[in-house]
C-alpha positions in Angstrom: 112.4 -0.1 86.5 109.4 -1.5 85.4 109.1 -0.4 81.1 105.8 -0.4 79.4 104.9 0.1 75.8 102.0 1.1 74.1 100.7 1.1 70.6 98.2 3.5 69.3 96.4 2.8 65.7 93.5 4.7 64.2 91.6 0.5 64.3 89.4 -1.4 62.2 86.3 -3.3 62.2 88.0 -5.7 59.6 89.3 -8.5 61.3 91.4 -10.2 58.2 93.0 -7.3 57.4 93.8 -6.5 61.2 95.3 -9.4 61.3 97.9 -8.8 58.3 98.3 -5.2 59.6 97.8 -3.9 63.2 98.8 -7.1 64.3 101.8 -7.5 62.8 103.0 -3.9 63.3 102.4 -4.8 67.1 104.0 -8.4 67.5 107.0 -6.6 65.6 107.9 -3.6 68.1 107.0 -6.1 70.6 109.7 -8.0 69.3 112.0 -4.8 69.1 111.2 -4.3 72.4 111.8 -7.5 74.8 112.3 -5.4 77.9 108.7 -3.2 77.8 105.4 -4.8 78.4 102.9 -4.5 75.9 99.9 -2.4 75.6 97.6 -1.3 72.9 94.8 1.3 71.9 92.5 2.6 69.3 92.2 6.3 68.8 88.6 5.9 67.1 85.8 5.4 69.5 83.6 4.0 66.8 85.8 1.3 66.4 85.5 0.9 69.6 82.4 0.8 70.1 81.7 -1.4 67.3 84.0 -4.0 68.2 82.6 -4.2 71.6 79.0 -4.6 70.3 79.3 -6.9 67.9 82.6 -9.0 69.1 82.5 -8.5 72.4 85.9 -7.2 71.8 87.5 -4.7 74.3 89.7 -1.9 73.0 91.1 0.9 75.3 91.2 4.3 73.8 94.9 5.8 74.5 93.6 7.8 77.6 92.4 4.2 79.7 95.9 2.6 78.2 97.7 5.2 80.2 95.5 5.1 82.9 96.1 1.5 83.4 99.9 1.8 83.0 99.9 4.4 85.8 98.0 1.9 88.4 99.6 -0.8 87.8 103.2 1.1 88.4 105.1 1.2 85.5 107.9 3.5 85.5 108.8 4.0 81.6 106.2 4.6 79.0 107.1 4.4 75.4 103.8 5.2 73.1 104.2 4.3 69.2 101.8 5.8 66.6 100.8 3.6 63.7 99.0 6.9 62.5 100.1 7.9 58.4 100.4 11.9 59.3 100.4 13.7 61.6 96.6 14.6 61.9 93.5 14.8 63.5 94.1 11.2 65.3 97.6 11.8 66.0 96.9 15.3 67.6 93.4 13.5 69.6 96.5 11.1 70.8 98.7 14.3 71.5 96.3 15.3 74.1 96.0 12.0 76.1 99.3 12.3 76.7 99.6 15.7 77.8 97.3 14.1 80.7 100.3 12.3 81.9 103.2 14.4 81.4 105.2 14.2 84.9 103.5 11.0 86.1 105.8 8.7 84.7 110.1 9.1 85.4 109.5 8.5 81.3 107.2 9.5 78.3 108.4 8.8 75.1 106.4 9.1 71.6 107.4 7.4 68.8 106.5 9.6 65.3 103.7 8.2 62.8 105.0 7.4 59.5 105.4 10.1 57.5 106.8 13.1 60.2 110.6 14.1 58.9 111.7 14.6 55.0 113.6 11.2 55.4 110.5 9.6 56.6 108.5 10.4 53.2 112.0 9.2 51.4 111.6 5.7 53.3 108.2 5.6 52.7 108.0 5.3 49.4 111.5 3.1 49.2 109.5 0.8 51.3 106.8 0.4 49.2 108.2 0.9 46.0 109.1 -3.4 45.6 105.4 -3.7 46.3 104.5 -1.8 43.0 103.9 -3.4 39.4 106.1 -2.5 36.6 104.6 0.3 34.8 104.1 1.0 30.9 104.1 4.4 29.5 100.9 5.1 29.9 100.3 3.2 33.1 100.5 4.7 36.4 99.8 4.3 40.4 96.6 5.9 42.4 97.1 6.0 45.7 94.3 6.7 48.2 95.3 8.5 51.1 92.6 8.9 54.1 92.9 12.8 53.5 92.1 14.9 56.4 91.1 18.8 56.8 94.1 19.3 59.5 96.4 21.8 58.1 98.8 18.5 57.5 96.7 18.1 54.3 99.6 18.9 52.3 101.5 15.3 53.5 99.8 14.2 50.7 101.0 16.4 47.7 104.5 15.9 49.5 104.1 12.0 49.4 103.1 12.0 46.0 106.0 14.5 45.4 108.4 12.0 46.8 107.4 9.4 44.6 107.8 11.3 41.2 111.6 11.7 43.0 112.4 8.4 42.9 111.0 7.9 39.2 107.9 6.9 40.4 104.5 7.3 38.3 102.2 8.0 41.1 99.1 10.0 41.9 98.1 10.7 45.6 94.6 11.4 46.4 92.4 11.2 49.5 88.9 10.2 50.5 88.6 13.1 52.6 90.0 15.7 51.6 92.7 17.4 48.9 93.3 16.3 46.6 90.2 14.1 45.7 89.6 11.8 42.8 88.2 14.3 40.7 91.7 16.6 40.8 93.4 13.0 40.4 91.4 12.0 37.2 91.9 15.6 35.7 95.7 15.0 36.1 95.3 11.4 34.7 93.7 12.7 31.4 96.3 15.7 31.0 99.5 13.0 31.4 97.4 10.7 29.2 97.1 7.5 31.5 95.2 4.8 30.6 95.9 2.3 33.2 95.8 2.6 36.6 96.9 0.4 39.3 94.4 1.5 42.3 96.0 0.8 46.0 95.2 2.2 49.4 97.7 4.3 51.3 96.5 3.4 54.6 97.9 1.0 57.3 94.7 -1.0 56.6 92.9 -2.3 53.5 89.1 -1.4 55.6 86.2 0.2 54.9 87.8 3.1 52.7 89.9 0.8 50.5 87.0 -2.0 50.4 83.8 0.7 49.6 85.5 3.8 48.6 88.6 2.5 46.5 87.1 -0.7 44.9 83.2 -1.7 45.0 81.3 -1.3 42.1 79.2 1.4 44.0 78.5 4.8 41.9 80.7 6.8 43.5 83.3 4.7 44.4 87.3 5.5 42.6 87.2 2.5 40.6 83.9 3.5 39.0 84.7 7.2 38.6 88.4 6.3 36.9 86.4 3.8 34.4 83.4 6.1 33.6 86.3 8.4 32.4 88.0 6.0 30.4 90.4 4.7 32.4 91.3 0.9 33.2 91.7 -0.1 36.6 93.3 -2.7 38.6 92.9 -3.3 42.0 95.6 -3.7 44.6 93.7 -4.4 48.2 96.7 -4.1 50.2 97.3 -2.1 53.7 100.6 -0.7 54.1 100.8 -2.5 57.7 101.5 -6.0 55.6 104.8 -4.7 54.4 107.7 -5.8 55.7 109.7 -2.3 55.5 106.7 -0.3 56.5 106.5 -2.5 60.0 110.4 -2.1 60.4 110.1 1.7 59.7 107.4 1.8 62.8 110.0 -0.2 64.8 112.9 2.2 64.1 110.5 5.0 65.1 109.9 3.2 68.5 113.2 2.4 69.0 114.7 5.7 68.2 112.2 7.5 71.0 113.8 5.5 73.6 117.4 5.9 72.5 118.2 2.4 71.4 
């Protein structure tokens, strides 16, 4: 029985932090997985697009993965998400799929990060290491991508999770709720001076690089210092953690029963 697997990420433009994030995340359930041939996708077209205009660089969106899979005769097809929620992309992915149910004697989908209550739990033990030591009046601001799927509420959970394990964090998104602004009023009630600024997103791209940290006007780093609050930055995709790539792998292996 011929065993295929293939992984599905949102993409980037940024090649460096591809490298430290997609990449890895990909070599690893490729590692998990020594009896499935490996296959990837983007679920953004832009990306797509991009990549192929300016590097020449050909990405297949998750619909001409499968299609390829099917000629070419593989029997099982294991698909893993690198997705954050369960969204927008992850639903876009949803329906590719649902193109193939019954042509394969095997479709399995491996959940994006943060599906089940345990997978919040894990979350944030996996990143916790990865976090400074905090003073009383220091604190964590997370940038989630933030979506206007009715999963918008992942974020209040995440940030929900961490204050469980005794962690001082505040989750807000780019593109949606909450956003900076209900982040900063929360900041100022709980008296934080000190932030440490970090991107939860399986890439450090355009969002964290622009949105999270330039000096630009409206960027979170200038809006958390034009209200009086200091700022470091942390320019780290979750895809470079160890336990966020193993978490991804236990996903993909638990779809396929191993």
């Amino acid at each position: 029985m011929k065993k295929a697997v293939l992984v599905v990420s949102f993409g980037t433009s940024y090649e460096d932090t591809r490298r430290k994030t997609i990449d890895v995340c990909e070599e690893r359930i490729k590692e998990a997985l020594s009896g499935f041939d490996f296959f990837r996708a983007y679920t953004s077209t832009m990306i797509i697009n991009k990549l192929a205009k300016r590097d020449q660089m050909h990405i297949d969106t998750p619909r001409e993965a499968l299609s390829k899979v099917y000629e070419l005769g593989y029997d099982e097809v294991l698909i893993q998400s690198l997705h954050i929620i369960c969204g927008d992309e992850y639903d876009k992915l949803r329906e590719h799929i649902a193109e193939f149910e019954g042509k394969f004697s095997k479709l399995s989908v491996g959940r994006p990060l943060l599906t089940t209550i345990e997978d919040y739990q894990a979350a944030v033990k996996a990143v916790r290491f990865d976090l400074p030591k905090l003073k009383e009046d220091e604190a964590i601001v997370f940038m989630g991508h933030g979506t206007t799927h009715p999963v918008f509420s992942a974020y209040c959970a995440l940030e929900y999770a961490f204050k469980e394990q005794n962690i001082n964090a505040y989750v807000g998104t780019v593109e949606g709720y909450p956003m900076i602004e209900n982040v900063i009023d929360r900041l100022k009630e709980d008296q934080i001076h000190t932030v440490y600024l970090i991107p939860f997103m399986l890439v450090a791209g355009d969002h964290a690089i622009n949105d999270m940290a330039s000096d630009e006007e409206d960027s979170w780093k200038t809006l958390l210092i034009e209200s009086g609050i200091n700022v470091h930055i942390i320019l780290k995709g979750l895809g470079e953690n160890p336990e966020i790539q193993r978490l991804f792998v236990e996903h993909a292996k638990e779809s396929v029963g191993i």
